[in-house]
C-alpha positions in Angstrom: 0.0 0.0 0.0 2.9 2.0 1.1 4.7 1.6 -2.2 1.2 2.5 -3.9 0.8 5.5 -2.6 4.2 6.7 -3.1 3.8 5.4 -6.8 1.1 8.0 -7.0 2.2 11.0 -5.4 5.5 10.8 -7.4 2.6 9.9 -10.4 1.2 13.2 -9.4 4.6 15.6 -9.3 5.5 14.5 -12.8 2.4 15.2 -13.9 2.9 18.7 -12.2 6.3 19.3 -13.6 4.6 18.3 -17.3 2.1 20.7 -16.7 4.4 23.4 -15.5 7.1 23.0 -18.3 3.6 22.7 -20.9 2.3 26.2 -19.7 5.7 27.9 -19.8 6.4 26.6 -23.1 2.8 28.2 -24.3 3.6 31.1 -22.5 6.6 31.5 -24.5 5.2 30.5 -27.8 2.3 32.7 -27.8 4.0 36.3 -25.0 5.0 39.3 -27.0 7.7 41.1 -26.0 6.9 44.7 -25.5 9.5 46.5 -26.8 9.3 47.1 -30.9 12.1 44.9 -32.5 15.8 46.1 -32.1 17.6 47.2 -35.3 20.5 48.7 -34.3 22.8 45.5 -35.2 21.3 45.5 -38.8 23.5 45.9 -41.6 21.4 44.8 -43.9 17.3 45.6 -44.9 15.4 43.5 -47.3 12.1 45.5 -48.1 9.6 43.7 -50.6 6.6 45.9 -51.1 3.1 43.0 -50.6 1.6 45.1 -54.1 4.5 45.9 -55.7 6.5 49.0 -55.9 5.0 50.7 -58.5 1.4 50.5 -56.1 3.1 51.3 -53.6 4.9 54.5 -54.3 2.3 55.4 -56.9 -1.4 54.3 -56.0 -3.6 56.5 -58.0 -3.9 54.6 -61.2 -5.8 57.7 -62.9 -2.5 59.9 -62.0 -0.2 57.0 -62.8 -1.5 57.1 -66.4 -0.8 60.5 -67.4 2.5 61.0 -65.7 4.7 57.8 -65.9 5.8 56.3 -69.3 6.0 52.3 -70.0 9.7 52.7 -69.3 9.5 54.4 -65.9 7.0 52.4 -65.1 9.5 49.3 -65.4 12.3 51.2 -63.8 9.7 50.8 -60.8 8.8 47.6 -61.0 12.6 46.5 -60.9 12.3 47.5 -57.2 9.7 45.1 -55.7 12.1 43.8 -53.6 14.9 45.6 -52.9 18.3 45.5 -50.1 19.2 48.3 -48.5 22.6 48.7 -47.2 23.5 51.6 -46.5 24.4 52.5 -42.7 22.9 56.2 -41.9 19.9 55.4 -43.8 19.1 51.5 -41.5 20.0 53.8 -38.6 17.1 56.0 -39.3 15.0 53.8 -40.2 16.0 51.4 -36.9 14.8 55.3 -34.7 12.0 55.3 -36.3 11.1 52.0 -35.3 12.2 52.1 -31.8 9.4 54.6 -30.9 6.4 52.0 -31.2 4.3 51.4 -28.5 3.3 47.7 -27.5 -0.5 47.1 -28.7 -1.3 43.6 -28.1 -1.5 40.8 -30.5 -3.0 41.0 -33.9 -6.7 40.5 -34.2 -8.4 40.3 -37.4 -6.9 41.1 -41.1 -4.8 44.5 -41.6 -3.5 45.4 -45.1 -0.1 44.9 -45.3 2.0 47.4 -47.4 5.8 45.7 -46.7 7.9 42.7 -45.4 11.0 43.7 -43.7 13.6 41.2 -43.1 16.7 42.5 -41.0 20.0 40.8 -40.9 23.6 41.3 -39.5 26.0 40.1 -41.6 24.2 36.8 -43.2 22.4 36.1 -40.0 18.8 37.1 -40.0 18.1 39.3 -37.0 14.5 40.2 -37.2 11.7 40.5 -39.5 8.1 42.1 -39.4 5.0 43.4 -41.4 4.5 47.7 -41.8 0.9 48.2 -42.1 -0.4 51.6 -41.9 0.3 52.9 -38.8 1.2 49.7 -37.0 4.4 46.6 -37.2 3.1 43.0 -37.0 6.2 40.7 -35.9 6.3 37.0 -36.7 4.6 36.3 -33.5 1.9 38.5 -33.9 2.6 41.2 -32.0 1.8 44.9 -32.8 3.5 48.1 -32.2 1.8 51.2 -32.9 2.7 54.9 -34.2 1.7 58.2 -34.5 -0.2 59.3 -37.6 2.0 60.0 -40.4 4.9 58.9 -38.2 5.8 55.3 -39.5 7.4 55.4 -42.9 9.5 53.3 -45.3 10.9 56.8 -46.6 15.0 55.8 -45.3 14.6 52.7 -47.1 12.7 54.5 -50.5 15.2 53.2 -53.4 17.1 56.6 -54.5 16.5 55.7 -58.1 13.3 56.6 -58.2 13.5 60.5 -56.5 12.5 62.0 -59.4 9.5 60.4 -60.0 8.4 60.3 -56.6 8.5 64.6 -57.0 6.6 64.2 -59.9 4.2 62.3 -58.0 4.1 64.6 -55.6 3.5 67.4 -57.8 1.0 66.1 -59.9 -0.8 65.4 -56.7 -0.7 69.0 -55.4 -2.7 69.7 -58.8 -5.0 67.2 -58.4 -6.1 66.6 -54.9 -5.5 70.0 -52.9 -6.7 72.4 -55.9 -9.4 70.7 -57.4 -11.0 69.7 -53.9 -10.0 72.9 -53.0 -12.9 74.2 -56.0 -15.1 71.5 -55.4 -16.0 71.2 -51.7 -17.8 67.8 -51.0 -20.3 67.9 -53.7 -21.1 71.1 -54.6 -19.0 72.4 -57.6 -17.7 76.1 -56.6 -17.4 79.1 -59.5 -14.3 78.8 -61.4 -11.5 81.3 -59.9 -10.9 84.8 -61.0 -7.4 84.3 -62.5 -6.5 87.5 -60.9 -6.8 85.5 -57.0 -6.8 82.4 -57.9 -4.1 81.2 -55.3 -6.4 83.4 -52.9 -9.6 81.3 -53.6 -8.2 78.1 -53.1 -7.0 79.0 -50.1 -9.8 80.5 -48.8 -11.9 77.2 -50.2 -9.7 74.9 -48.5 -9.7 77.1 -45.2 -13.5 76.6 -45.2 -12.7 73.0 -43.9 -12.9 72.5 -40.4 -12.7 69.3 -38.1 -13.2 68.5 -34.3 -11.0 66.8 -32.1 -12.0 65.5 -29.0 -14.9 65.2 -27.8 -14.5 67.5 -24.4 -13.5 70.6 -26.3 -15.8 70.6 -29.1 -13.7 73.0 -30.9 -13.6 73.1 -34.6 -10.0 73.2 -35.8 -8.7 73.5 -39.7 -8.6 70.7 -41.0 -5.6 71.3 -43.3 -2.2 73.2 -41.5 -1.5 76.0 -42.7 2.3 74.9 -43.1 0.5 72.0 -45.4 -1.8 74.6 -46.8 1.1 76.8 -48.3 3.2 73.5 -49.5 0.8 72.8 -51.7 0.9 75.4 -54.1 4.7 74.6 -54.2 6.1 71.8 -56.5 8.3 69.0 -54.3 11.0 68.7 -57.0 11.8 72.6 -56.5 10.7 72.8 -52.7 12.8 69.6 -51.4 10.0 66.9 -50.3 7.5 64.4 -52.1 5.1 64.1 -49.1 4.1 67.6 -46.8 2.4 65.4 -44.2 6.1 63.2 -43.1 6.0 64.1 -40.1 9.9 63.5 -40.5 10.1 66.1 -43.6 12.1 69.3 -43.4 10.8 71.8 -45.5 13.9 74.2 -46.6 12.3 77.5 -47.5 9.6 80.2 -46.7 6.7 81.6 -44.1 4.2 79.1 -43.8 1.5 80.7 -41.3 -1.1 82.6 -42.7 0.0 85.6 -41.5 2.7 85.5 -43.7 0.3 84.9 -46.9 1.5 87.7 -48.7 5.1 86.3 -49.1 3.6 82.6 -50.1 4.9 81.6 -53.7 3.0 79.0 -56.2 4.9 77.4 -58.4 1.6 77.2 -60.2 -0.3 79.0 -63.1 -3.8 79.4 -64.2 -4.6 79.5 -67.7 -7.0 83.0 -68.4 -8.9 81.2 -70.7 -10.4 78.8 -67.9 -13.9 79.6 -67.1 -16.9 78.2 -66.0 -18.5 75.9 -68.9 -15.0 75.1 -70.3 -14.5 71.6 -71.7 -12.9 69.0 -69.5 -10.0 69.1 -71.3 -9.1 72.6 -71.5 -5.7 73.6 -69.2 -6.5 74.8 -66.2 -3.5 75.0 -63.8 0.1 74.4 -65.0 3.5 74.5 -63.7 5.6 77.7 -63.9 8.3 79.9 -62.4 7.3 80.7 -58.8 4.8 83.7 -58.0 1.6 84.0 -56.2 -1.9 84.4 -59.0 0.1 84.1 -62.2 -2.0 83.5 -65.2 -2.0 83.7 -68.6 -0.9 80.7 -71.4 1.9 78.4 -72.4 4.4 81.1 -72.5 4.4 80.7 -68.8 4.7 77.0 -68.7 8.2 75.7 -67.3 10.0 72.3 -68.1 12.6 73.1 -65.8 11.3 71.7 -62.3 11.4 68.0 -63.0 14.5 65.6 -64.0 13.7 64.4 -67.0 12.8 67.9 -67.9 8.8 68.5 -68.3 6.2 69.9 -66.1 3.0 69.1 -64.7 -0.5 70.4 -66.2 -4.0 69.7 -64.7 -6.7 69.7 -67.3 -10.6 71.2 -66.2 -11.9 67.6 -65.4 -9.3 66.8 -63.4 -6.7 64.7 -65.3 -3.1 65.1 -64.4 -0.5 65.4 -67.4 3.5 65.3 -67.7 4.4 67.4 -70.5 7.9 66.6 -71.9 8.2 68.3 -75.3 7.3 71.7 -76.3 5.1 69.7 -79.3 3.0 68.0 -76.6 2.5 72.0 -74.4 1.2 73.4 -77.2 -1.2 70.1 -78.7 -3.1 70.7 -75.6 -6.0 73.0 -75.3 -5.5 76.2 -74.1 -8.2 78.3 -76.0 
């Protein structure tokens, strides 16, 4: 009986330990840390955009058709997935991702925009998912960030700069000054050409948001640091994207204030009016001022490398002009 009994209680510790060893095995397979993953080691970043790089850097497929050519849009596509090895730009890219904040495991489905695989030396280090404004690790864990905080722009391959200011550009033209003229759904007047930088503003101004629910108070919904930036074209001004929070913006007074000392590297064509057929010029790039107008004479194809400029037709399409035969087949009359 003796021998039983001590069969079963040593039965029973076993099957304690088991259980123990079990649970701290689970524990470890499914626990987060909560600190975002360490990358100052790295030497090495392989980045493959989930859609492709030519989505990723360039989403609008409207835009994408008037303003990239078959060959650019190759030179793109050559950087899917991509190495990064340079030193200063992992290091940034390693701060940035330090700041997350632990946020649990992942729940549901999130878009993914890119895999990034870390190594040191040959050795793979650490690897993750970038989402909007959130990191997935392989086990599931998430790290948050602040909006417009998180960014693959360290690791953006250099070759294609130019066309990312393009991009930018032609999206100034597109998004800030045609929603500035057409405010939710009603369809403003078509701008004096004497203000017309002054309308826009003055449209866009008109937008107003609240944060928080205690205050109640109505804020603008577009900065007036982004406000200003948009009449300026990136390739000239020194940044593709005027909501990076990490962007450094090189020139001019960006407060309202100072609205009289604003440029636009912008012009409207005179001959724009209310009535005028979708594919009449509207706004174009030129030499910076503030309300230019007038025709192609103003037009400038020195902003961009390749050499062309920007144009935004009356309906909304975005074209890159690249020969002085293309300027003047479009309709400006």
């Amino acid at each position: 009986m003796r021998q039983g009994a001590k069969a079963k209680r040593t039965g029973r510790r076993y099957a304690v330990i088991v259980l123990a060893v079990c649970v701290a095995i689970l524990v470890l397979r499914l626990g987060c840390r909560r600190e975002p993953p360490n990358l100052t080691a790295c030497t090495r970043i392989e980045v493959r955009y989930v859609d492709g790089a030519l989505k990723y850097f360039f989403p609008d497929a409207s835009i994408r058709r008037g303003i990239l050519d078959e060959e650019e849009k190759e030179r793109v596509r050559s950087y899917d997935t991509w190495t990064v090895s340079d030193q200063d730009r992992i290091r940034e890219f390693a701060s940035h991702i330090s700041q997350g904040a632990y946020r649990g495991k992942q729940s549901g489905v999130t878009e993914t925009q890119a895999e990034i695989i870390c190594y040191e030396g040959s050795n793979r280090r650490a690897s993750f998912a970038v989402h909007h404004m959130t990191i997935t690790t392989g086990d599931r864990c998430t790290f948050g960030y602040p909006p417009n905080f998180l960014t693959l722009k360290s690791l953006d391959p250099s070759g294609i700069t130019p066309l990312k200011m393009r991009w930018g550009c032609a999206l100034n033209l597109r998004k800030q000054f045609v929603l500035g003229l057409r405010l939710g759904r009603v369809h403003l007047p078509c701008p004096d050409p004497d203000h017309w930088c002054d309308v826009i503003a003055a449209n866009v101004r008109k937008w107003r948001i609240t944060r928080g629910e205690e205050s109640g108070k109505a804020e603008p919904l577009v900065p007036e640091r982004i406000l200003a930036r948009r009449f300026t074209c990136p390739a000239v001004h020194g940044t593709a994207d005027v909501n990076d929070a990490h962007a450094q913006f090189n020139e001019g007074n960006l407060s309202r204030q100072d609205q009289g000392s604003w440029k636009a590297d912008y012009a409207m064509n005179s001959n724009c009016r209310d009535g005028s057929p979708d594919d009449m010029v509207f706004l174009f790039e030129s030499q910076p001022g503030w309300n230019q107008h007038g025709g192609p004479e103003l037009f400038t194809f020195d902003n961009h490398d390749p050499k062309g400029g920007c144009v935004l037709l009356n309906g909304g399409t975005v074209k890159f002009v690249r020969t002085q035969e293309e300027l003047h087949a479009l309709r400006w009359r």
